[in-house]
Every structure is written in C-alpha cells, then in structure tokens.
N, C-alpha and C positions, 0 to 999 in steps of 0.2 A: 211635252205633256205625255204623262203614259198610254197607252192600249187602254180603251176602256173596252169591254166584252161586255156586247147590248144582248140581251134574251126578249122577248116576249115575255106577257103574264104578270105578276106583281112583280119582279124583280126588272127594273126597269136595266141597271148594268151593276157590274161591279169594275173594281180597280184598285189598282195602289196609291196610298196617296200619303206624304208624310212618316213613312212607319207604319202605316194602318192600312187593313182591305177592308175596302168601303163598297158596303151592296145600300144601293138604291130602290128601293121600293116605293110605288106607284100604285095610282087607284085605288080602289075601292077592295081593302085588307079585309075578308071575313072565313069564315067557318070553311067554303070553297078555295080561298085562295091564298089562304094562311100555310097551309101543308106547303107548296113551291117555297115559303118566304123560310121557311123551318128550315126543309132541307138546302137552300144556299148554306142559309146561318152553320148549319153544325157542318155542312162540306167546309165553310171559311175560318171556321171556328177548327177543324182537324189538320188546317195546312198553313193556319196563321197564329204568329202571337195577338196582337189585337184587332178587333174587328169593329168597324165603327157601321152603325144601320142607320141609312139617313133617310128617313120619314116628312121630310119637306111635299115628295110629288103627291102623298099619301090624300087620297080624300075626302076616304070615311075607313073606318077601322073598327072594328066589334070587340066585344071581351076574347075571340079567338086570341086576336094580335095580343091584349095584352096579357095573358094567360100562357101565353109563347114567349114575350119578354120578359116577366115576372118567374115563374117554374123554375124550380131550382135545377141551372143552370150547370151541373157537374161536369160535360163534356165540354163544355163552351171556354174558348182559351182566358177570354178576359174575366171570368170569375177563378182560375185556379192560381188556388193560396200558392205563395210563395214561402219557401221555406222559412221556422223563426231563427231569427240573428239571433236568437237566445240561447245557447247550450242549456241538456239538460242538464239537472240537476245530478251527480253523481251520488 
C-alpha cells in the first residue's frame, strides 16, 4: 500500500492511489476551514495530473466547499483542455 501523509485540520491525508493523488477531507468543511482544503487542492493540483477529493469523512460542508469546487477551476490539472485532434484550418 502506498505512504499515506496524515495532516491535521480538514485534510485528513493524501496519497497515490491508481494514477490519481487522492486528498481526503474530513469534518466539518466551512468558511474557516475551506482555505487548508483549497491550498492542498491547487498544491496537488501543481504536482499532479489527476486529483481525486474524497468527501466521504466530510460531515457538514457550506457553500464555501462548494464555491471551491465549482470556480472556474484554471490552474487545477483535471480541468485543463487537452489539446484539439482537430488541425486547424489552413
């Protein structure tokens, strides 16, 4: 099984799992403890291609969390477009 790296705070661990870095978040997600769950994301998000956030230990979550997961997403690795197979047009 891999190294998981446990933190304190909402981010309960992350790790490798599959192809994908998986951060775990925990408790109670709001306005306070949304910013920790942000900057894992976009540190995982700068050093991986996919990042999977698993919200299972989660126990209550505000519009923070989802105003964090929703926001256009520009630096975050799993929304950046992949080039088109299309040539363009000469």
């Amino acid at each position: 099984m891999a190294d998981r790296q446990h933190h304190p705070g909402p981010v309960a661990a992350q790790y490798p799992h599959n192809g994908c870095h998986v951060i775990v978040a925990r408790g109670e997600l709001d306005l306070d403890t949304t910013p920790d769950l942000a900057a894992a994301l976009a540190k995982a998000a700068d050093e991986h291609d996919v990042v999977v956030i698993d919200l299972s230990a989660v126990t209550f979550a505000d519009s923070a969390v989802l105003n964090l997961l929703s926001r256009p997403p520009h630096h975050h690795a799993a929304y950046r477009r992949a080039p088109s197979a299309d040539p363009a047009p000469a």
